[in-house]
Structures are given as C-alpha cells and as structure tokens.
N, C-alpha and C positions, 0 to 999 in steps of 0.2 A: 549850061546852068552856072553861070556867073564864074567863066572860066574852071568849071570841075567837071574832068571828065570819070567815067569807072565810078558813076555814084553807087549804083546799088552793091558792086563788086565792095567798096567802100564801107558800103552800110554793114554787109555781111561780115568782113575782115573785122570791123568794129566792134558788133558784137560777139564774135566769137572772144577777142580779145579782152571784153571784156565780163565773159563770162567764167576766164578761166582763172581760177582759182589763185589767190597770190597775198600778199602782204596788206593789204586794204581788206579785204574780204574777211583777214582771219582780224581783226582790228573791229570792224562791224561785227562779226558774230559778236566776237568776245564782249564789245560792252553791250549786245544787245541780248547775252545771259547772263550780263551782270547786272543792267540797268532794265529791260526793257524795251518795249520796241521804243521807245523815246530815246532812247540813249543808243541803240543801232541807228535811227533815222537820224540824229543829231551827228553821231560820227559820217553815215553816208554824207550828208550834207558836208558836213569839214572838207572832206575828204574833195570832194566836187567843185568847193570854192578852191579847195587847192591847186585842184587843174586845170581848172576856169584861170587864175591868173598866169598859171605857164602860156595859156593860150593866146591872152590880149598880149603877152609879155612876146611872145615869139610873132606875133601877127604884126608888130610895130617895131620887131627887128633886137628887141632885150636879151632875148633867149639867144640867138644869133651870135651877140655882142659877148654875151657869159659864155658860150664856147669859144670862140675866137680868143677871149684875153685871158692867161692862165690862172692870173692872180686873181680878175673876175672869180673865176670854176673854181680854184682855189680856195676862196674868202667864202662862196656860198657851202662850197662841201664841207670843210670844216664847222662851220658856225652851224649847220646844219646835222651834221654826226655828233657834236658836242650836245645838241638840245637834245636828239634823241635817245642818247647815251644817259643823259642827266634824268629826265623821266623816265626812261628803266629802270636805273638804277632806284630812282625812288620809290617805282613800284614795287619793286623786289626788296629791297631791304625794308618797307613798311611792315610793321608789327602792330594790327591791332589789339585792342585791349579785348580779351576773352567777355568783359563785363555788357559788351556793347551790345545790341540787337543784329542780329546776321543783317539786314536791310540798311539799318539806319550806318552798320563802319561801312559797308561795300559801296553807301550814297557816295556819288562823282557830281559836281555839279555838271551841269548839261553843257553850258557856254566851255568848260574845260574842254568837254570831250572833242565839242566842234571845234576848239582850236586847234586841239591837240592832233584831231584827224586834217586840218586844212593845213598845220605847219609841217608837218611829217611829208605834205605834196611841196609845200611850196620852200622848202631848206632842201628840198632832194634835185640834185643838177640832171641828175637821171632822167628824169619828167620829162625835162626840157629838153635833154637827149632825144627823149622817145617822141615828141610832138612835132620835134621837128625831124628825125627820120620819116616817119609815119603820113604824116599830112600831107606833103610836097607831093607823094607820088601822084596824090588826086589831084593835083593843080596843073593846068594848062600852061606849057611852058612858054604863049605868048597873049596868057591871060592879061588884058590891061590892067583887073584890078588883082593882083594876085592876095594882099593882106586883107584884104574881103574873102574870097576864095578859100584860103589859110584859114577866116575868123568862122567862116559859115561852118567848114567841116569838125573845124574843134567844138563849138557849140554843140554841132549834130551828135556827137561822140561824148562828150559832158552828157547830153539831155540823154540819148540810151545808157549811159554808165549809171547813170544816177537814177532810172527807174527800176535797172538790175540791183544797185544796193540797196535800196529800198524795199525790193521786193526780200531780199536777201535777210534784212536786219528784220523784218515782218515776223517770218516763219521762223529764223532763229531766237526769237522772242517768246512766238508761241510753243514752239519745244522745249522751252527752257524751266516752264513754270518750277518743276520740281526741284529742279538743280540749285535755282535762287535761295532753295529753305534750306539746304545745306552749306555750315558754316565753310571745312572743310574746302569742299568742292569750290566756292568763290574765292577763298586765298590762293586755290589753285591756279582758278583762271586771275586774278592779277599779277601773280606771278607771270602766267605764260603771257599776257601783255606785256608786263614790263620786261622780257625776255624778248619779245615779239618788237618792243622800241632798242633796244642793245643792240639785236641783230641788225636792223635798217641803218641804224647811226655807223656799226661799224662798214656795213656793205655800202653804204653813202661815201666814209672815207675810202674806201678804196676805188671810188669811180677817178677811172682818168677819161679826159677828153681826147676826144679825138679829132 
C-alpha cells in the first residue's frame, strides 16, 4: 500500500495515541464548557490544522531540516513558548467586570480559539518531533515514493484524531450546560486554560532536539 507496511498495527497504535488523554484534549474540553460545542469543534479543528501542517511540512523534508539546524529548533521553540506563555498569561490575569452577563465576558470569538488551538501545534517543535519519530516506522525502507507514504499515514492519523476531538468537544458541551451559568465556575476554567497555555510554552522551551 503505496510503500506502508504494518497498516492496521498503524491504525491501532494511532488511535490509541490519540485517545489518550493529553494537552489538546484538556484545551477542547475547556473551551467546549466555556463556549460550547462550537467553540470545542472550533478548537478540535485548530488543533488538527496544526498537525496537518507538521505533516506536509515533514513529508517535503521542513520538519527534517528544523531538527537538524539548531538555530532552526531554536527560533521555532522560542517564538513558540513566548506566544504561549503571553496567552496565559492573558488569560489568567484577565479580570472581568462583575457588571457583565456570565455568557456575554466568557464570549471568545471562534476564529481566536481555532487559531489559538492551530498555533499551540504548529509553534510546538515537539509535533514535529513526534511525526517524525512515529510515522517512518510505517514506511517501507525501499518505498519509491516515501513523502507520499509519510503524507498518506499523517492524513490517516489527522482524520482519526480529529473525529476523536470532535466527538470529545461534543459530549463535553453537552455536560457542561450547567456549569456555563455559573459565573465562578467559568473564571475558573479560564484560568485553568490560561495555566493550561503557561505550562505548553514553558514545556515547549525546554524541548531540545535531538
């Protein structure tokens, strides 16, 4: 199959990986008991376009090229822990006004959230770590097309990640209705996002390449 061997071994390893619980996951709940399931499917989606371009970016040898050069892995992990560092921070020190409507201070526009869940993948050199560990083993080591092979099983693994957040930000939507009317309880969860972007930014700077 277009030089990929151990597909279904593949498919399994994929999803389980992507079932287990982790920093994208807790990012989709959260805006999808803050926002809605709109605002969980909007982050899922971010989140997916962010991986989607580690993908095209390691299938044409980019990702390859930012490990290899230090200052490359260097330039993106900083620039990268600084953004998520700076959006924590914003979320956490934000004070809304008591006078507000619980709904109307907790509104995030939607296009924010998807960006903010697609830059969080794609400012993380880690990704690009993990895509290219991960992927290679399924490639035939005298595949003629290998960055097809590469391109097909990142797809394959985008399109099941992304019907597990989806399904994810769904049900954590519909559990949430109550929560949503308590003012309280929503400071809390922007907080624990914007703690949730502090920890990624600093755990992003500490990625070395290897």
């Amino acid at each position: 199959m277009v030089g990929v061997h151990d597909f279904w071994l593949f498919i399994v390893s994929g999803l389980l990986l992507n079932i287990a619980p982790g920093p994208d996951t807790a990012y989709i709940v959260g805006r999808s008991v803050q926002l809605g399931w709109r605002g969980g499917v909007f982050a899922a989606l971010g989140i997916s376009t962010g991986c989607l371009s580690h993908v095209f970016a390691a299938a044409i040898g980019l990702s390859a090229l930012l490990v290899a050069s230090a200052t490359a892995f260097a330039a993106v992990k900083w620039l990268g822990a600084a953004y998520l560092c700076y959006v924590g921070l914003t979320m956490l020190l934000s004070r809304p006004k008591n006078s507000e409507p619980v709904l109307a201070r907790q509104a995030v526009p939607l296009p924010r959230v998807f960006w903010q869940g697609a830059l969080t993948n794609v400012l993380n050199p880690k990704v690009a770590l993990f895509f290219l560990a991960f992927l290679p083993q399924f490639v035939d080591a005298d595949a003629p097309h290998k960055p097809l092979a590469f391109l097909m099983l990142g797809l394959i693994f985008i399109f099941n990640g992304t019907l597990w957040c989806l399904a994810v930000a769904i049900a954590a939507a519909r559990a949430a209705g109550r929560v949503r009317r308590s003012p309280s309880v929503m400071n809390w969860i922007n907080r624990g996002l914007g703690a949730l972007f502090v920890y990624l930014g600093v755990r992003i700077a500490l990625v070395h390449a290897k």
